[in-house]
N, C-alpha and C positions, 0 to 999 in steps of 0.2 A: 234679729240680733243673735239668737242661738245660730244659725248658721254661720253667720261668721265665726261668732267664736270657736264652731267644731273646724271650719275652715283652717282657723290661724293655729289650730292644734297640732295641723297636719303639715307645717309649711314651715322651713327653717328660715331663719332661728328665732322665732316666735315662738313654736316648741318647748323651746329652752326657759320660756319664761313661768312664774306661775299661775294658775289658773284662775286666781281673782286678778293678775295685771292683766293677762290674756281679754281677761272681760272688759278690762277698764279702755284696754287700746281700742277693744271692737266698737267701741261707744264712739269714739275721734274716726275713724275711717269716713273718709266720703267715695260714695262712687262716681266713679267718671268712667263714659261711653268714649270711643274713639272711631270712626267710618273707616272702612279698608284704605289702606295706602297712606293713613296721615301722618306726617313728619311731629314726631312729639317734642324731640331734642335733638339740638346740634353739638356738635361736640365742640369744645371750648366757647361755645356761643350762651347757651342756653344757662340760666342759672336755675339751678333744682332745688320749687320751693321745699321736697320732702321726697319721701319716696312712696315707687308705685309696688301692691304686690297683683301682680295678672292673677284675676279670677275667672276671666272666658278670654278664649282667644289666644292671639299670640303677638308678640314683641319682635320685631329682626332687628339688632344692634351690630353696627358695625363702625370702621373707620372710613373715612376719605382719605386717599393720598392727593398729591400735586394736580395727577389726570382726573382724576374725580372716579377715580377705581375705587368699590368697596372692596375692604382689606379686612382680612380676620370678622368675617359675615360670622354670627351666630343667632338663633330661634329658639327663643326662649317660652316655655310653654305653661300653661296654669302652676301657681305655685311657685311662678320664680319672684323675686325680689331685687329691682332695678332702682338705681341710683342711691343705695348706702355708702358705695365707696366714692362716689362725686362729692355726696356731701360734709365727709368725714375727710376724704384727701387728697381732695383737689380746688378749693376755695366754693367750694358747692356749683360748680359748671361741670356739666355731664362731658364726661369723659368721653363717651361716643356718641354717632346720630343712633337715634331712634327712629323705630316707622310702624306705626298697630298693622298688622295684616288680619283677615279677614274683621271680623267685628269683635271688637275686643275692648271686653268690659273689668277696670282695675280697681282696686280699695287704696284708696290715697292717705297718707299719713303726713301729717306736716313735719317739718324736720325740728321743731321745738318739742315735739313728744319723742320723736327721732330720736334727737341728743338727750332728752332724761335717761331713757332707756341702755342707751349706749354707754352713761355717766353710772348708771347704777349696776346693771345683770354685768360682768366682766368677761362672760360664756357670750351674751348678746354681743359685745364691741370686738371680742375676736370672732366672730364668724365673718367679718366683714375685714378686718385686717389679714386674715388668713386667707382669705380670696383674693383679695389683693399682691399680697405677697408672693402667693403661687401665679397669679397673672405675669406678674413681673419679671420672672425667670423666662416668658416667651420672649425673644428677642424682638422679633416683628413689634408686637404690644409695648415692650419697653420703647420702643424705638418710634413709636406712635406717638404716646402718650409724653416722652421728652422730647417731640422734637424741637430743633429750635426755629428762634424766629423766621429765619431765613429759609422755614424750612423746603419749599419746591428747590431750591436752587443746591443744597446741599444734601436731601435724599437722592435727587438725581447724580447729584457726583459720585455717591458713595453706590450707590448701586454701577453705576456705568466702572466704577474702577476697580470693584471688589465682588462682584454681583455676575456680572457680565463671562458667557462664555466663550470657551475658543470657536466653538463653533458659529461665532457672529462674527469672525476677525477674516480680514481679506488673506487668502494665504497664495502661492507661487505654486504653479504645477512643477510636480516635478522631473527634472531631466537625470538622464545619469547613461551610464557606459560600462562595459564589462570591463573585467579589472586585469585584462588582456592587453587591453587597448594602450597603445604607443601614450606616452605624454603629450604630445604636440597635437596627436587627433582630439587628444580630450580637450586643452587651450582651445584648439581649432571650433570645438565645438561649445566653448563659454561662451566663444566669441560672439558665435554665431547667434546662440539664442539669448543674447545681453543678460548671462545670468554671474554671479561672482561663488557661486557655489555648485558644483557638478558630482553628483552621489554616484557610487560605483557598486556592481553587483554583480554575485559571482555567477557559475553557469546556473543553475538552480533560481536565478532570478531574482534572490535572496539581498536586500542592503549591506553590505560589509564595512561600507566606509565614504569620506568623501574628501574631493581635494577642492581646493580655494583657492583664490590670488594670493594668500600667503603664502598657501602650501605650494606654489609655484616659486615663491621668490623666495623662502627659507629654505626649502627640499630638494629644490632643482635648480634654480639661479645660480644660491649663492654656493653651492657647492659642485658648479659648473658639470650636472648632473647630463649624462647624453639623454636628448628627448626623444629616445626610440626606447627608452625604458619604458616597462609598463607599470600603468597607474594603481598597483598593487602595492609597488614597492614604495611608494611617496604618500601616497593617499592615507590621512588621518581617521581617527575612531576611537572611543567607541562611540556608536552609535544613539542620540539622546531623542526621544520621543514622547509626546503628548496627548489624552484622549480631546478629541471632540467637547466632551462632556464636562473638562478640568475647565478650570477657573483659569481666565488672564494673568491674575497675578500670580497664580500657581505656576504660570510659564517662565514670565517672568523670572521669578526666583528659582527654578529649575534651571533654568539658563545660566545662570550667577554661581550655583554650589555647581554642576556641573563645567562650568568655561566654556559650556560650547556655545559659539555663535548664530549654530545653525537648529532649529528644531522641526524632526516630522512629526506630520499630524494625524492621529489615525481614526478612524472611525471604521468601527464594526471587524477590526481583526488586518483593516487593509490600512493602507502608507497612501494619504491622497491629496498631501500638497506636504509645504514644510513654511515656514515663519525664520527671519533671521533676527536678531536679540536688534537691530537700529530701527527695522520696519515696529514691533515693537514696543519699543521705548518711543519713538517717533508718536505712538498712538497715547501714549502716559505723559505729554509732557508735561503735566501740572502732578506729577506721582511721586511720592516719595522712594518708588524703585528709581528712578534715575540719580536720587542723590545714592544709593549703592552703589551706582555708575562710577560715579565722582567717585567715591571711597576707593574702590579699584583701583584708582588713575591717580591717587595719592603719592607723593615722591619722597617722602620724608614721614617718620617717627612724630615729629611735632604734627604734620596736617593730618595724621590717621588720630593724634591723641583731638585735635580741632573738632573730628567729624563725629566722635563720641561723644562728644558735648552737648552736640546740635541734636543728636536723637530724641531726648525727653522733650522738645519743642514739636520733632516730627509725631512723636507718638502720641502727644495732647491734642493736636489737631485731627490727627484720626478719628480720636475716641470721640471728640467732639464733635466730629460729623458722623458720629453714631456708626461706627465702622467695628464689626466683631475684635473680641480682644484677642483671640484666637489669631487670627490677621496680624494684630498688632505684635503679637509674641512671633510671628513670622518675622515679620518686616525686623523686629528688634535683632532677631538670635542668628539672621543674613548680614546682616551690618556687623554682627560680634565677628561670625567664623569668616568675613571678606576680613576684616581688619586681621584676626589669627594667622590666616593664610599668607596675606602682604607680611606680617614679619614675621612669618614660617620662613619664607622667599626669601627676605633680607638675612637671615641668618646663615642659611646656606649658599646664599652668593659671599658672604662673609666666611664663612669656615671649608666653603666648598662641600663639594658631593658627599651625601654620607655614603657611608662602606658597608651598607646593606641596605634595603628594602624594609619599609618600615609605616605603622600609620602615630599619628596624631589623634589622639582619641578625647573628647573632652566629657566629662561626665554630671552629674547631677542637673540644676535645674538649664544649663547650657545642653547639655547631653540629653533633656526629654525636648529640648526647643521650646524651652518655658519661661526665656529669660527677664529677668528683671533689671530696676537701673543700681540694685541693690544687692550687686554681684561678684563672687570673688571668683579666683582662679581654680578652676576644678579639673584636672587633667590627666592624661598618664602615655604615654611610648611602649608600642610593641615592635621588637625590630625582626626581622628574620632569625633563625638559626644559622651559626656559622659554625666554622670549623674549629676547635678549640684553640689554637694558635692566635686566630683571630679574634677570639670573645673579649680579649681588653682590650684590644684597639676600634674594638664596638661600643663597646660600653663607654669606653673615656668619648669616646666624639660625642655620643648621645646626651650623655650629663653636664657635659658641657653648652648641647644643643640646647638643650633644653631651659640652662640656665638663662643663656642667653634669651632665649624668647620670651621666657617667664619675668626678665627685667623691663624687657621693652612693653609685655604686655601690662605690668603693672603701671607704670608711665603713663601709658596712656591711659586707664582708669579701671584695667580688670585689678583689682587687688591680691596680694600675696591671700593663699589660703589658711586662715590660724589653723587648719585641723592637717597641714598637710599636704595632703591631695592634689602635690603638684608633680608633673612630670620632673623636675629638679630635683625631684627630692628620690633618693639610689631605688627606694621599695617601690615605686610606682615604673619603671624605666628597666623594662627587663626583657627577654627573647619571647616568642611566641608559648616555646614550652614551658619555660618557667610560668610564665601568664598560668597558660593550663593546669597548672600545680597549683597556683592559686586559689583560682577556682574549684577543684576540688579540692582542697586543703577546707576553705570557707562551708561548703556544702557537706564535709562529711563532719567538719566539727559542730555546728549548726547551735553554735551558744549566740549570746547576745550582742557580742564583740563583734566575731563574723560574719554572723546576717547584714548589720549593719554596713562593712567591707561590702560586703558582695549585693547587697540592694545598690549603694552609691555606683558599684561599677557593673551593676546590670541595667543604670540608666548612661548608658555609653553610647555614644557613636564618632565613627571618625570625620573629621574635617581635611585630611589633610596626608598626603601617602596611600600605599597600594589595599585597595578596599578588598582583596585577594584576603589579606590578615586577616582583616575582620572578619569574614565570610567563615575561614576556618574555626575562627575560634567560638561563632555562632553555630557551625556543626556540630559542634564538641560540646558547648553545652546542652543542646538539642538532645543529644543521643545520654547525657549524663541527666537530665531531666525527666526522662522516663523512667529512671530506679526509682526506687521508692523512697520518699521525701520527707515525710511528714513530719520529722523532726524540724527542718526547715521549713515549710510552713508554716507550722506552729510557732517558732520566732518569729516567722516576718509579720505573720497577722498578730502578736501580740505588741509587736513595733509599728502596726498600723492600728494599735487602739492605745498607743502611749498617750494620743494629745485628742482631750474631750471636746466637743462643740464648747465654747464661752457660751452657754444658757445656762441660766439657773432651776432652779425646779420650778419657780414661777414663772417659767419664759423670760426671764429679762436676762439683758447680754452680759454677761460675767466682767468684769475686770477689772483691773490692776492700775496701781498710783505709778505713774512716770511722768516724774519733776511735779507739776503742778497739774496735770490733768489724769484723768480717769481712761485707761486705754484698754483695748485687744490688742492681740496679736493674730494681725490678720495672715499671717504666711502659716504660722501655728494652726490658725482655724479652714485654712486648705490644705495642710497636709494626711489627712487623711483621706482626703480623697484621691491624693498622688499615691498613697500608700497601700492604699487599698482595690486599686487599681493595678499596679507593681505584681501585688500578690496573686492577682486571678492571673495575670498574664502570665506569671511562672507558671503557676500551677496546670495553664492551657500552652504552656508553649508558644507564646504568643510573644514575639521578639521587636515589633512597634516598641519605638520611645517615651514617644510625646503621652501623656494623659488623655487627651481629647483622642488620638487614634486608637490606643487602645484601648478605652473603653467602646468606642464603635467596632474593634475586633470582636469584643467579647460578645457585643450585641449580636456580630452576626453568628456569632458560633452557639448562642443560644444560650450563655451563659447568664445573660443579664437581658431583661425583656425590654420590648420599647419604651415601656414608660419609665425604669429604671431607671434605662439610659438614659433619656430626655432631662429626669431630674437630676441625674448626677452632673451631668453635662453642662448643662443652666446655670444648675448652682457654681461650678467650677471656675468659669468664664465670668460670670456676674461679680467673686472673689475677686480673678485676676483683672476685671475690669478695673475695681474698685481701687485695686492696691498701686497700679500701677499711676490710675490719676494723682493718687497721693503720692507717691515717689516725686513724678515729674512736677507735681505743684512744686516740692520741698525745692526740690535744684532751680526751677526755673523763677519762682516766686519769692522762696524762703531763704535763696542765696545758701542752703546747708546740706550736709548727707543727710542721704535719704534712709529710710528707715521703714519697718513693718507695724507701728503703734497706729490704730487709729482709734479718736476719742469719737463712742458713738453720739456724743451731741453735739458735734459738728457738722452730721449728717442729717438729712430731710427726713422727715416721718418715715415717708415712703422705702427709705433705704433701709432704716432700721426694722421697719416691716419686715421685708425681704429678708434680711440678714436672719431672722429668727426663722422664717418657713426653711432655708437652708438648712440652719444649725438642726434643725429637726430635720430635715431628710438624712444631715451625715450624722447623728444619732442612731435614726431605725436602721442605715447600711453598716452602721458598728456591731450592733448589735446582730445584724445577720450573719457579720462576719464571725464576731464572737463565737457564736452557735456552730457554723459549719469546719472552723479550722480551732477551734480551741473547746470544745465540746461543753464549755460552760456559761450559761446565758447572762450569768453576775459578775462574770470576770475572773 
């Protein structure tokens, strides 16, 4: 009996308890022997009378997928305590298989002294919700542990569609011709090797570009072009290319922001076939890229506001077949900037060509490619510099442009911005330089005003005009980044500890009466980790958008370690999961706008779990922020 009890001394969270219950539980323990190799529990099979803690030996718990692959295998060794979370949050059916390896002898507890224990010590019932919790944020695991019923027939799709690399895809060897070569030899030679795409390169052997069947019938046909020309002068660019190692859908949607039809492939530094956007989509045809397709091919204001409708339907079935939300924020923010682009087009076929050189830049959660269905218009126009003569007849076309797309785009369901922030509006719609002045206008006055300005438009990119702009204006602040800052730091990490995790000092989820129920504000309880990700990237020069890339920049540059990363990461995605099935439920189920409240007792144990190991990781990352950009650990 004394052995156990020094045993259960040593073994969490038994620990935790007193040392006369420590003695009362050593009394209930029975031992149980298990021979090498034997299957203890199956996972959703098995119902777990209690739990085991391994006193010799060892435990390998794992999953089964569809193949009957162990998945997330772990070896569990003296000391460890299996099955508290099956019986506490999963109807008491072990969550994974078990299997004893060598000879392996456990102290068994029934789950009726289990659950006193758990009912009473409250240190004793979070050690086991806090492991869980933190399990949850692995994706693989979550993605186990819910899958659905259907599940072979639906992991396999979601892997095969989201999962799957370029380097399993059939790709076309590639042909091509010096950019010497006569038009007619190059036709001559489509002909010949039945290809509709023929890439050209210069003496140096180098890809410059490529001509097509259209680029015959728009470049040469129809402008009854002699075809002793050479294929320099016709041939299209630039040049759009893919690793080996990218994702399908990463092609995909590469193909789509950039228009090109054609993509090469490269592996190891070298160009070693190429893929066209129908071979493709040909391979996706049950994919919600092909309804991007359609959005494209859209002819009319009313069918692009139709296709916006239909997204919260695409993106619940994703999430539903357990597809990263990261994915889904993809798939979302391609649908937004194809729809911006089509009545980008339409307005300039409507008012004709503008009179300078110019991008489309769209900013905040569109501008990180974070987009929700709970989205306003967030924008702004940078045009060239012109010659002073010309500066109002730039400016009037531009505010005009812009109104115009800003109506159409509210139409179909981006909404006018209450704070703004739209290219229609004279302060956002301005020359390259004036831009420039902004931005350092923002950075040297570095109050709370400004930061704010210049965080919204440091989550920028353009959709849409010559990426030349952008590129400048990203050198410029590159080189204005390196003075010394710290005044703007210190705003922006103080604007990234404006909004606290909703936990209370007791662990419980903070919130707020709306109408008739008890809510969070789940956009509020991600923002900090948009924010605080924002700030390291300034401060490293780090000119990625999105959240999820930038905090993998930071990782690699050593600024944030891998486990940081991984929890920040987790956590992020697991939010945006969360928020976005609530959006889409609202429109597609609840007939109304969607909105950021959610009441946590709507949600599963399990979530609300999770939800609090989060709010505690973006706690401790406040607080390290705190410390390193505002030099005081209480704020």
């Amino acid at each position: 009996m004394n052995n156990r009890i020094e045993f259960l001394k040593a073994v969490a969270p038994f620990n935790m308890l007193p040392t006369h219950i420590i003695a009362e539980v050593a009394e209930h323990l029975q031992e149980i022997k298990y021979s090498k190799d034997t299957v203890i529990y199956q996972q959703e099979v098995t119902k777990m009378r209690g739990i085991d803690i391994i006193a010799e030996g060892e435990y390998e718990s794992f999953f089964y997928d569809g193949a009957q692959n162990k998945r997330l295998l772990e070896i569990h060794e003296k000391g460890y305590c299996y099955g508290g979370i099956s019986v506490l949050l999963n109807r008491k059916q072990s969550i994974r298989t078990v299997i004893a390896k060598k000879g392996t002898l456990v102290y068994f507890l029934h789950r009726k002294e289990f659950r006193v224990l758990c009912k009473t010590y409250d240190d004793f019932l979070q050690y086991f919700t806090s492991e869980f919790g933190r399990r949850m944020l692995n994706d693989e695991f979550a993605h186990f542990f819910k899958r659905p019923t259907t599940f072979e027939e639906n992991y396999v799709a979601a892997e095969q569609l989201y999962s799957r690399k370029m380097e399993s895809v059939e790709y076309r060897d590639i042909v091509a011709c010096l950019d010497e070569t006569p038009i007619y030899e190059a036709a001559r030679t489509m002909a010949i090797h039945k290809i509709s795409c023929l890439f050209v390169k210069d003496v140096s052997g180098n890809i410059i570009g490529y001509i097509t069947d259209i680029t015959l019938r728009d470049n040469v046909v129809a402008k009854l072009l002699d075809a002793h020309t050479p294929v320099r002068n016709v041939m299209d660019n630039p040049i759009v290319f893919i690793s080996t190692e990218a994702y399908v859908y990463e092609a995909v949607l590469m193909m789509f922001r950039t228009k090109t039809r054609y993509l090469l492939i490269k592996k190891n530094n070298e160009f070693i076939g190429f893929i066209s956007r129908t071979k493709l989509l040909s391979e996706q045809a049950q994919s919600p890229l092909v309804f991007i397709q359609s959005v494209k091919l859209a002819l009319s204001v009313d069918e692009l506001k139709r296709k916006w409708e239909a997204v919260p339907q695409i993106a619940t079935k994703l999430l539903g077949r357990g597809v990263h939300a990261e994915i889904v924020n993809q798939v979302i923010t391609t649908v937004a900037d194809t729809i911006a682009t089509k009545v980008i087009e339409g307005v300039i076929t409507e008012m004709g060509p503008p009179p300078a050189k110019f991008v489309f830049m769209v900013l905040g959660s569109e501008g990180r490619k974070e987009q929700t269905f709970k989205t306003d218009q967030d924008n702004a126009i940078i045009y060239e510099d012109k010659a002073n003569e010309q500066r109002e007849l730039v400016r009037e076309y531009f505010l005009e442009f812009a109104k115009r797309v800003s109506d159409k785009l509210n139409f179909i369901g981006f909404v006018y911005c209450t704070g703004g922030f739209m290219a229609q509006n004279p302060e956002w719609t301005h020359s390259l330089s004036y831009w420039k002045r902004n931005y350092t206008s923002w950075m040297a006055e570095s109050v709370p005003e400004s930061v704010i300005k210049f965080s919204t438009f440091f989550d920028c990119r353009h959709i849409y005009g010559e990426g030349a702009i952008m590129d400048e204006l990203k050198d410029f602040l590159n080189e204005e980044l390196q003075k010394p800052m710290e005044k703007l730091f210190f705003h922006m990490a103080k604007n990234a500890l404006q909004y606290e995790p909703p936990l209370t000092f007791f662990k419980k989820i903070r919130t707020f009466t709306k109408g008739s129920q008890e809510v969070f504000d789940i956009k509020k309880a991600m923002t900090p980790i948009v924010d605080l990700a924002r700030v390291y990237a300034l401060k490293n020069r780090i000119f990625d958008v999105n959240t999820g890339e930038r905090l993998k920049a930071l990782k690699e540059k050593g600024v944030f370690t891998e486990a940081a990363y991984v929890e920040l990461i987790q956590s992020y995605y697991f939010l945006m999961s969360m928020r976005l099935r609530k959006q889409a439920s609202q429109i597609i189920h609840d007939k109304m706008e969607p909105d950021n409240y959610i009441d946590p007792e709507t949600l599963t144990k399990i979530e609300r779990v999770t939800l609090k190991e989060i709010f505690k990781t973006i706690n401790d990352f406040q607080t390290k922020i705190r410390l390193e950009f505002t030099g005081n650990i209480l704020g």
